[in-house]
NUGURO-471154 format. One line per field, with one value per residue (C-alpha): residue number from 1; residue in three letters; z, x, y. Coordinates in steps of 0.25 Angstrom, whole numbers. Last residue first. Layout:
REM residues N
k	c(NUM, ...)
r	c(ALA, ...)
up	c(Z, ...)
east	c(X, ...)
north	c(Y, ...)
***
This chain:
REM residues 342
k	c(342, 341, 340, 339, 338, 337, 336, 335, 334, 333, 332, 331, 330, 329, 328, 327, 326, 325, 324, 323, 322, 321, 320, 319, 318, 317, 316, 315, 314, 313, 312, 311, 310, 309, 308, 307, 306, 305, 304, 303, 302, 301, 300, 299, 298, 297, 296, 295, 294, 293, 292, 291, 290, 289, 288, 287, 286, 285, 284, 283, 282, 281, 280, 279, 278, 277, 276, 275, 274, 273, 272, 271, 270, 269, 268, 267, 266, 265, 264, 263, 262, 261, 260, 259, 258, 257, 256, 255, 254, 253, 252, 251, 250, 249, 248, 247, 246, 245, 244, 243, 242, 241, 240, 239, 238, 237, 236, 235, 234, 233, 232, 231, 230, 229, 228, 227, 226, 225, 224, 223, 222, 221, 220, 219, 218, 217, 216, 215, 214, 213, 212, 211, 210, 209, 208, 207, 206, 205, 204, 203, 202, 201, 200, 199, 198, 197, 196, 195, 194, 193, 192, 191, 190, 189, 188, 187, 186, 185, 184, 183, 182, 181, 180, 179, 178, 177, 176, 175, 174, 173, 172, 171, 170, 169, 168, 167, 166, 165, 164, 163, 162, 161, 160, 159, 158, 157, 156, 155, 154, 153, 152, 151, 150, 149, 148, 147, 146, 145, 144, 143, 142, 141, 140, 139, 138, 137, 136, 135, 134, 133, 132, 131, 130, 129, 128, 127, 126, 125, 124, 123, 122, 121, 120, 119, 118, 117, 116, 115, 114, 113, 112, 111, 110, 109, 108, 107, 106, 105, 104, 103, 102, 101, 100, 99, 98, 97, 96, 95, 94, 93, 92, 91, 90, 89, 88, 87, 86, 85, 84, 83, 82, 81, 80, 79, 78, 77, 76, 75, 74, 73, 72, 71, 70, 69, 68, 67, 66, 65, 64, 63, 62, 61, 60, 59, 58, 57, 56, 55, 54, 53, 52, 51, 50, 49, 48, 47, 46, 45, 44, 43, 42, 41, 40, 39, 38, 37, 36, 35, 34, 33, 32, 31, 30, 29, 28, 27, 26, 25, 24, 23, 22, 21, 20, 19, 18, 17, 16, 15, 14, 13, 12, 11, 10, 9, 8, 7, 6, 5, 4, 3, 2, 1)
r	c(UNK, UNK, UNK, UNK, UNK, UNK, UNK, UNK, UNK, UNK, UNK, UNK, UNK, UNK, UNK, UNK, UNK, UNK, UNK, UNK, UNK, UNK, UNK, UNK, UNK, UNK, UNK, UNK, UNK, UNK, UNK, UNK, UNK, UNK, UNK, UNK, UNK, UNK, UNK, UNK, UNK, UNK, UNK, UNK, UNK, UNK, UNK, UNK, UNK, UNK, UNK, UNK, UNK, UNK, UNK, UNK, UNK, UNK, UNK, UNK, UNK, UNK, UNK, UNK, UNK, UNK, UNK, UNK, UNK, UNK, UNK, UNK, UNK, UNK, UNK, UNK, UNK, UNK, UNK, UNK, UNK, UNK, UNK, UNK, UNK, UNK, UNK, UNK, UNK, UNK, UNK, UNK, UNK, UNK, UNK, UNK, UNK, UNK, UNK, UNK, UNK, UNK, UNK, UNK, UNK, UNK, UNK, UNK, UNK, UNK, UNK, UNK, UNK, UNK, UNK, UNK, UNK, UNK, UNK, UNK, UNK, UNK, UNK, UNK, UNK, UNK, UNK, UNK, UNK, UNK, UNK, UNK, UNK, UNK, UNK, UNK, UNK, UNK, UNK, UNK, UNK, UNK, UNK, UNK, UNK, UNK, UNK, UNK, UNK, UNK, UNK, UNK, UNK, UNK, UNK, UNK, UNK, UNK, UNK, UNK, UNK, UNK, UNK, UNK, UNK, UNK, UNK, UNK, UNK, UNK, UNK, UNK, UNK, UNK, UNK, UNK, UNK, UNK, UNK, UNK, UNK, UNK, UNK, UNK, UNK, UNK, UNK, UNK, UNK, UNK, UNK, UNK, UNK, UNK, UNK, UNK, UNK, UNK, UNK, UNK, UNK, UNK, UNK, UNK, UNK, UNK, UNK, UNK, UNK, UNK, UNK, UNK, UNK, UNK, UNK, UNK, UNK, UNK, UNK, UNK, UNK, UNK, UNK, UNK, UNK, UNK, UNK, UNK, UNK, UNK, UNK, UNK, UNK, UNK, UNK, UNK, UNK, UNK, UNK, UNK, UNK, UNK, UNK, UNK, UNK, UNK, UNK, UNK, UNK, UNK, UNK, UNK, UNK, UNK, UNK, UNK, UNK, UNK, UNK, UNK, UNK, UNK, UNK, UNK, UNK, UNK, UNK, UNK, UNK, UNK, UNK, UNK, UNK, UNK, UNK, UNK, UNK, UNK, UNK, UNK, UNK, UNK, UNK, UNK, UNK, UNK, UNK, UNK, UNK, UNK, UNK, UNK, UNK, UNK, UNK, UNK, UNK, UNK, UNK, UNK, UNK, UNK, UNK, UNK, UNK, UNK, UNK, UNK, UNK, UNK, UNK, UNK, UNK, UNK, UNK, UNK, UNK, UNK, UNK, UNK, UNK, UNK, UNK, UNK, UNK, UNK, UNK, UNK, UNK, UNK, UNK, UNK, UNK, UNK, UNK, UNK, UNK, UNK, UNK, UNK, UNK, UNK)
up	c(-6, -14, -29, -39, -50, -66, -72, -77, -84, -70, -64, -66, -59, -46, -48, -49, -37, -28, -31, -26, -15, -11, -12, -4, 6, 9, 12, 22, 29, 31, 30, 24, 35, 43, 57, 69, 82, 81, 80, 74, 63, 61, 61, 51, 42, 43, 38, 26, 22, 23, 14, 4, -7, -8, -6, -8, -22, -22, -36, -38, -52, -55, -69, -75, -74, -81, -75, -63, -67, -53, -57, -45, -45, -34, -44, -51, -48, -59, -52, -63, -63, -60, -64, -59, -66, -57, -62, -56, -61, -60, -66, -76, -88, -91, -84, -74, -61, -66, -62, -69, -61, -72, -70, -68, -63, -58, -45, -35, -45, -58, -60, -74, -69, -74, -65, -69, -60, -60, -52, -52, -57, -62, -74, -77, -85, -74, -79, -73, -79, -70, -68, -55, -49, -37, -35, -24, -26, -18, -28, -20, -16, -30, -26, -14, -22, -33, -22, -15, -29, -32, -20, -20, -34, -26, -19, -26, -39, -38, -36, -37, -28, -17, -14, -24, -30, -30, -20, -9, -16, -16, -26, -34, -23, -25, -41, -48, -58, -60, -56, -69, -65, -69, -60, -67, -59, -69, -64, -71, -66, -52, -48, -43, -43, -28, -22, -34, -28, -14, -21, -28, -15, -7, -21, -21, -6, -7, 9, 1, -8, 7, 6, 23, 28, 42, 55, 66, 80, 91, 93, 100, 89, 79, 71, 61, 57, 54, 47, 40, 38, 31, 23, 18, 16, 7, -1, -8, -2, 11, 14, 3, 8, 21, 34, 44, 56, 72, 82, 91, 91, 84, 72, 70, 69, 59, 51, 49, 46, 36, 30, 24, 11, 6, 11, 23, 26, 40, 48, 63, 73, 88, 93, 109, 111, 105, 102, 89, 85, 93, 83, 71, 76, 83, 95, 88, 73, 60, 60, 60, 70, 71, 84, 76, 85, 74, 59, 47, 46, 49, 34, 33, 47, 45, 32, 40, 51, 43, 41, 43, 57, 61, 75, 83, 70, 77, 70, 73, 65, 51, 43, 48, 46, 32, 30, 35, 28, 13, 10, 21, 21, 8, 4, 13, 29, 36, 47, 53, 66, 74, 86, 87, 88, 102)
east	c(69, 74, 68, 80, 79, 77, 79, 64, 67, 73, 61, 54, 63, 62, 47, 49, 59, 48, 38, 43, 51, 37, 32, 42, 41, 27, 32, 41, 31, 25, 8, 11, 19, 6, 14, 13, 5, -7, -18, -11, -7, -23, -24, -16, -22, -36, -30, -24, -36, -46, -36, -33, -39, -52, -51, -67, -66, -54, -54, -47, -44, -38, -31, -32, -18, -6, 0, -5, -15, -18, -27, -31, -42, -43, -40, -30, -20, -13, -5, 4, 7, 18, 31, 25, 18, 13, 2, -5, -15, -22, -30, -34, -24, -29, -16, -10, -10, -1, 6, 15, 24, 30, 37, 50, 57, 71, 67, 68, 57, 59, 49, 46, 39, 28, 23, 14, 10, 20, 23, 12, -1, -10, 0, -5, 5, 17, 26, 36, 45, 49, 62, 60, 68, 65, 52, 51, 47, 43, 33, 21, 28, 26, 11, 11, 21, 13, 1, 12, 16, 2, -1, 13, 8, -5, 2, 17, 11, 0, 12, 24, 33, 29, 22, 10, 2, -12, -10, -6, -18, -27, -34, -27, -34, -48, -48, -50, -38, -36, -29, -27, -27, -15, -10, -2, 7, 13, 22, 33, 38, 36, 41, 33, 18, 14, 18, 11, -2, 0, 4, -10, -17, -10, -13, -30, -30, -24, -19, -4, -13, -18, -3, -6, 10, 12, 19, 18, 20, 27, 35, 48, 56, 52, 66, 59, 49, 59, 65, 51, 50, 64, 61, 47, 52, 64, 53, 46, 33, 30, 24, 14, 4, -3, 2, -4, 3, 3, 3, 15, 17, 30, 21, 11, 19, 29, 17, 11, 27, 27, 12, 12, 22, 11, -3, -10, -14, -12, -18, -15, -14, -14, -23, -28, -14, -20, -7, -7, -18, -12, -1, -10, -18, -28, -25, -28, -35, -31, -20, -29, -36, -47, -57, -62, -75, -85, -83, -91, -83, -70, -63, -68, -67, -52, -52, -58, -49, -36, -23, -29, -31, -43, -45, -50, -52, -53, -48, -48, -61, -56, -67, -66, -51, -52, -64, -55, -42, -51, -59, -56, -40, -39, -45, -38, -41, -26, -21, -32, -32, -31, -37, -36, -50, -51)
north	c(-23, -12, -13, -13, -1, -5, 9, 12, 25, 31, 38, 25, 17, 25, 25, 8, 7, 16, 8, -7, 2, 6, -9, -14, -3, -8, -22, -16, -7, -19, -21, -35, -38, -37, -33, -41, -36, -46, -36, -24, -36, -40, -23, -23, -34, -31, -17, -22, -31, -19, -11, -23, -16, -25, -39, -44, -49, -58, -67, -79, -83, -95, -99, -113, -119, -123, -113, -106, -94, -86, -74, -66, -55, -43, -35, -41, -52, -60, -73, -80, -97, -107, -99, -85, -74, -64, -53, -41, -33, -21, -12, 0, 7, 21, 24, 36, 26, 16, 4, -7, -16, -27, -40, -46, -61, -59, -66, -54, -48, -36, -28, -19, -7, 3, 13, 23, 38, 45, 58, 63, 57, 70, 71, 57, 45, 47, 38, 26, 16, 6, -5, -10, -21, -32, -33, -46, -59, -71, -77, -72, -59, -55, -55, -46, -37, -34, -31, -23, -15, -12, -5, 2, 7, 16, 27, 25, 24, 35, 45, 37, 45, 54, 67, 64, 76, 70, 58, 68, 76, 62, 68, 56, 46, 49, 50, 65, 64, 52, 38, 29, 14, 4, -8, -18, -27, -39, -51, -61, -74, -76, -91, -101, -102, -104, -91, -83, -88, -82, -69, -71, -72, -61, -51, -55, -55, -39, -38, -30, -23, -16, -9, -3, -1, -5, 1, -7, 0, -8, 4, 7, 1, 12, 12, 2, 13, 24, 14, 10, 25, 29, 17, 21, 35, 30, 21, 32, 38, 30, 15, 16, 12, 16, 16, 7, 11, 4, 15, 16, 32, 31, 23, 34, 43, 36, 33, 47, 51, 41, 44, 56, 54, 43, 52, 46, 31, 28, 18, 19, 9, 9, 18, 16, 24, 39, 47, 45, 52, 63, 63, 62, 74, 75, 87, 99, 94, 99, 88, 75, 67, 62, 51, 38, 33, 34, 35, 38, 52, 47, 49, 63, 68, 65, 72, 84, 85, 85, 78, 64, 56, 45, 38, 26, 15, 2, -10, -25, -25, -22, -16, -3, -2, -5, 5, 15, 11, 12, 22, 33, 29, 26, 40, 48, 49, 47, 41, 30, 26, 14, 6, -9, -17, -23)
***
């Protein structure tokens, strides 16, 4: 029998990408639909069939009397950053498993208040999960495996530039638009970039340690800021460079490794493993996506056996936050080196 959930929230990721993910996964059975209004509701449900909505302009459908219903036992929630916590702890105090979008909250003092508040929960077998589909990448698990085999990390390069304009889906966004929160674009789409960056650090066994940033905002439509530059420093004394803009004519991706035995570049679903003394290998993964259909196969796999996807853990999320967070906070002081809290 297919596990019954419902989908919080009917943006763009939630339309383009959560519904077709949920869809395609089998074990899955989408029972009801909520957002703020009637009409975006309508919207995102219109080619469906058996999905009952609920939102706030409607006596009687709203979010708590979602909640209510006992053959749901999942919801997926991907709702504006500084909305989502009190979503979340709703949805977790009525006993429904959560799939919370990326990030885990707005600065890293929300995301603990929430994983405390979370922890204190004992009379619940609720899971609460974060959804970070970089995380399920095959091209990033494959390259951290590689890097696990070639010794010691040495040096490593993030770059991801694109210029978000005036006009695009997301920036008319207008939560997206006049951001409520840190980092702008940074915070919404950097943590992204981090968790991949992560993913493959994690191959060595290495954790960010210091940040030491300078940060810009390029466009006058990309409050607060909206470029990140960051020397790195690892658990091992070994450094590289973070560097993320949305305000740039720059385009693409990369991530690099360099390790004692060899270096790992990843890009666009491309991997480049060059041992040394070696021809390098190229191995090329055409049919990942963005992760999303991966990330909900797996958190319905976890809702099947009852055990938590640790790499769906509010924990790992926070990481990648408290990654952000101590490179904005560096920024703001001239690029002071500032100790990333593990």
């Amino acid at each position: 029998m297919p596990i019954n959930i419902a989908l919080v929230g009917s943006g763009i990721f939630a339309k383009e990408e959560h519904l077709p993910a949920i869809q395609a996964t089998p074990s899955l059975s989408l029972k009801a639909v909520y957002s703020r209004s009637l009409k975006s509701a309508q919207a995102l449900s219109e080619k469906l069939s058996d999905v009952e909505l609920y939102s706030d302009d409607q006596d009687g459908k709203n979010f708590s009397d979602l909640l209510k219903r006992d053959d749901i036992k999942g919801v997926v929630i991907a709702l504006p950053i500084p909305a989502q916590p009190a979503y979340i702890k709703k949805a977790l105090a009525a006993g429904k498993h959560v799939l919370a979008e990326k990030p885990i909250a707005k600065d890293v003092a929300t995301a603990q208040d929430l994983l405390s508040w979370t922890q204190s929960q004992s009379n619940t077998t609720a899971t609460y999960t974060v959804a970070e589909n970089f995380r399920f990448l095959d091209s990033f698990l494959y390259g951290s495996d590689q890097i696990s085999s070639l010794g010691r990390i040495l040096t490593f390069r993030v770059r991801v530039a694109a210029f978000v304009q005036p006009g695009g889906k997301y920036y008319e966004t207008a939560w997206r638009k006049k951001p409520e929160y840190q980092g702008g674009f940074l915070l919404d789409g950097g943590v992204h970039f981090i968790a991949a960056a992560r993913l493959l650090l994690s191959g060595g066994k290495q954790n960010m340690k210091i940040a030491s940033a300078f940060t810009a905002q390029l466009q006058e439509h990309l409050p607060p800021v909206d470029t990140l530059n960051a020397t790195i420093q690892l658990s091992n004394g070994s450094s590289g460079t973070l560097a993320i803009s949305f305000g740039t004519t720059d385009t693409g991706s990369e991530y690099l490794v360099a390790c004692e035995k060899g270096s790992v570049h990843v890009s666009r679903g491309k991997v480049t493993v060059t041992k040394v003394g070696e021809e390098a290998e190229v191995k090329e993964f055409k049919d990942e996506g963005n992760g999303v259909k991966q990330e909900i196969g797996a958190w319905a796999e976890s809702l099947e056996k009852g055990v938590r996807n640790e790499m769906q853990s509010p924990e790992e999320a926070l990481k990648d936050l408290k990654v952000l967070e101590a490179c904005l906070r560096s920024g703001e002081q001239g690029g002071k080196p500032l100790e990333i809290e593990q």
